[in-house]
C-alpha positions as CSV (number, residue, x, y, z in Angstrom):
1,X,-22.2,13.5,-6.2
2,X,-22.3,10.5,-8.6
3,X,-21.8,6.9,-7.9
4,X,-18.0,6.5,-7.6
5,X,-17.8,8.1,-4.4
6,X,-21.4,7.4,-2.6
7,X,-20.2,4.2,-1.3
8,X,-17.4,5.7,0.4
9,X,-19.7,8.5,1.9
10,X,-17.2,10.9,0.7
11,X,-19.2,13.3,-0.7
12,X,-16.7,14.1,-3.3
13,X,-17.6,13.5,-7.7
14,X,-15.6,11.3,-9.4
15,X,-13.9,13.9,-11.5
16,X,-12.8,15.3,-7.9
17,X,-11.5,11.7,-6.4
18,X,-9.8,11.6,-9.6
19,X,-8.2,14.7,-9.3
20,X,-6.9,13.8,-5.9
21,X,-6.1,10.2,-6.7
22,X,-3.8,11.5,-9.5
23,X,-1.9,14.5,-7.2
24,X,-1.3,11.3,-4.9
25,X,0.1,8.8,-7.4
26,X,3.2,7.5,-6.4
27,X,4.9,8.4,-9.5
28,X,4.6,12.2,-8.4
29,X,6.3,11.3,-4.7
30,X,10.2,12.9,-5.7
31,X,12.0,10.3,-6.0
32,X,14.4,10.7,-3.0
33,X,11.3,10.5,-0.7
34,X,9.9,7.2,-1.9
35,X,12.0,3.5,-2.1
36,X,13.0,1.3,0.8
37,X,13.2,3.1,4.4
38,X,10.8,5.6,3.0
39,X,7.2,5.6,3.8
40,X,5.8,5.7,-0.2
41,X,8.0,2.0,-0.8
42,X,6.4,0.6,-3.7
43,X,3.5,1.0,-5.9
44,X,3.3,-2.7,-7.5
45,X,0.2,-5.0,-6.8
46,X,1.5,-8.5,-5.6
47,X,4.9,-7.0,-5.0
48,X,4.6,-8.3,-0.8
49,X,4.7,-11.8,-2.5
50,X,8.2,-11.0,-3.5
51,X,9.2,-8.9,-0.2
52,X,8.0,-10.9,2.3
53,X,9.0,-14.4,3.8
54,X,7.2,-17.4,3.4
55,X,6.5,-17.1,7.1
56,X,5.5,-13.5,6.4
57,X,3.3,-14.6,3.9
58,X,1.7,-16.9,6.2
59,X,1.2,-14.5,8.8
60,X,-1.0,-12.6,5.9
61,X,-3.0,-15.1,4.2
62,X,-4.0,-16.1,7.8
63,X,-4.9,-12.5,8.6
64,X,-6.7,-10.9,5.0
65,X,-6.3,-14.3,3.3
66,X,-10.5,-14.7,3.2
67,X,-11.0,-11.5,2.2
68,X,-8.6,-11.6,-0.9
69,X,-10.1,-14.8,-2.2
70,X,-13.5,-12.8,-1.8
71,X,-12.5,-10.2,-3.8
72,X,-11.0,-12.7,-6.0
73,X,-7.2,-12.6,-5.4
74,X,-5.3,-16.1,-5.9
């Protein structure tokens, strides 16, 4: 086991998690089970920003907001 998965304590290689990472991709889900009132909705970063409310938003930022300027999200 290498470095990419240690930290995770998957025990898994990185060739492996990216083997798996890929079968999962959203692009793969058929398209008729992914889109809105699906589980798989979206597969864009920032893409809440656009979907939620302001008060939404709120409720976030007030809930992961310190951890997403820690890992340096604006």
């Amino acid at each position: 086991m290498d470095a990419a998965g240690g930290w995770l304590g998957l025990g898994r290689s990185s060739e492996e998690i990216a083997e798996v990472t890929d079968a999962l991709a959203f692009e793969r889900i058929d398209a008729a089970d992914r889109g809105r009132g699906q589980f798989a909705r979206a597969a864009t970063p920032g893409l809440w920003r656009r979907n939620l409310s302001p008060e939404e938003q709120g409720v976030v930022a007030g809930i992961i907001g310190a951890k997403l300027d820690e890992l340096g999200y604006s």
